[in-house]
C-alpha positions in Angstrom: -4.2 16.6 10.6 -2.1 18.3 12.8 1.6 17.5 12.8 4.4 19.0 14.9 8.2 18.7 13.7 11.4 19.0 15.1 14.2 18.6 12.9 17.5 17.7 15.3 21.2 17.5 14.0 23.2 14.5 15.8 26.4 12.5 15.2 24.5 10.0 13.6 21.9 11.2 11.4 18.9 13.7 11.9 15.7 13.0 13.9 11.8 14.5 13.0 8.7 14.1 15.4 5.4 14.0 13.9 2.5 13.9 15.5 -1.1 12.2 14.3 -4.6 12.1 15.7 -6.0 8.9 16.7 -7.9 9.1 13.5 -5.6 8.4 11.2 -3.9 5.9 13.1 -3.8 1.6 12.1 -3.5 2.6 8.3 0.1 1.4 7.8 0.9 4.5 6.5 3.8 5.5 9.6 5.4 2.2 9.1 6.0 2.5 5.6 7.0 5.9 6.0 9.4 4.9 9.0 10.7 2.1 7.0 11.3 4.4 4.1 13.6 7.1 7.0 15.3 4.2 7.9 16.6 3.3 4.5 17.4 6.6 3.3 19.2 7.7 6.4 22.0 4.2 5.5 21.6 5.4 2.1 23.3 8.6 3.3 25.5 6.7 5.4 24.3 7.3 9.1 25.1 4.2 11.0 22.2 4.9 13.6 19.1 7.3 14.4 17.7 8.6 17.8 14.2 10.3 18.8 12.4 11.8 21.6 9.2 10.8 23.0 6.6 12.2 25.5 7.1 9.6 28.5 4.3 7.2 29.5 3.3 7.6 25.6 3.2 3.7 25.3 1.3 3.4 22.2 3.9 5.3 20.4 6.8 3.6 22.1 5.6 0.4 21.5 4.8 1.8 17.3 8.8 2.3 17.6 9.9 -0.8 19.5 8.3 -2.5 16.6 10.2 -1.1 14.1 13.3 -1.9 15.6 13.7 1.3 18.3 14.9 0.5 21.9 14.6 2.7 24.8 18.6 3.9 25.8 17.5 5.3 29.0 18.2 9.1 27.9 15.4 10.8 29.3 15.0 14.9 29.1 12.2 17.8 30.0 11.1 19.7 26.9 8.8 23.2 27.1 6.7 23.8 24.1 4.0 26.7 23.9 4.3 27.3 27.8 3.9 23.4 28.4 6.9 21.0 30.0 6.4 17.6 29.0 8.7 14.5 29.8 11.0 12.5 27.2 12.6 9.6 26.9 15.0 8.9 23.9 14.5 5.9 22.0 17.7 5.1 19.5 17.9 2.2 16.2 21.3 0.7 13.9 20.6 1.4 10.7 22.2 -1.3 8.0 22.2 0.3 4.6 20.6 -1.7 2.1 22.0 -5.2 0.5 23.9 -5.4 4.5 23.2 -8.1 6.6 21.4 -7.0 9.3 
């Protein structure tokens, strides 16, 4: 497996990009561990969470839009090893646990 991370500091609560080949993909293992960010970040009292996407990525999007992530319109150009790749920000409330959502 390769993975890339980025670990960002915002207002509301830290944000982490991992990456995974298509062969490990359909297990149900991102969702639980998305579900799992999402209730610890409420734990720690962050109202909401943001991430960055490669644009166009529509599989990953729509992986996000699932769990509860809309697209905010926040788009931004990020280099990495030499490359420039397109982003657009996707953003989700987070209700801590025993909250109506």
């Amino acid at each position: 497996m390769r993975t890339r991370h980025r670990a960002e500091q915002r207002p509301d609560g830290p944000a982490l990009r991992a990456l995974r080949r298509p062969p490990r993909w359909d297990r149900g293992h991102g969702g639980a561990l998305l579900r799992r960010v999402h209730e610890l970040l409420a734990v720690d009292g962050h109202a909401g969470a943001m991430l960055w996407l490669a644009a166009g990525n529509e599989r990953s999007i729509g992986f996000y839009a699932h769990h509860g992530w809309v697209l905010d319109g926040a788009t931004q150009r990020e280099e990495v090893a030499g490359a420039t790749f397109d982003e657009v920000r996707m953003v989700r409330p987070l209700v801590a646990q025993g909250s109506a959502d």
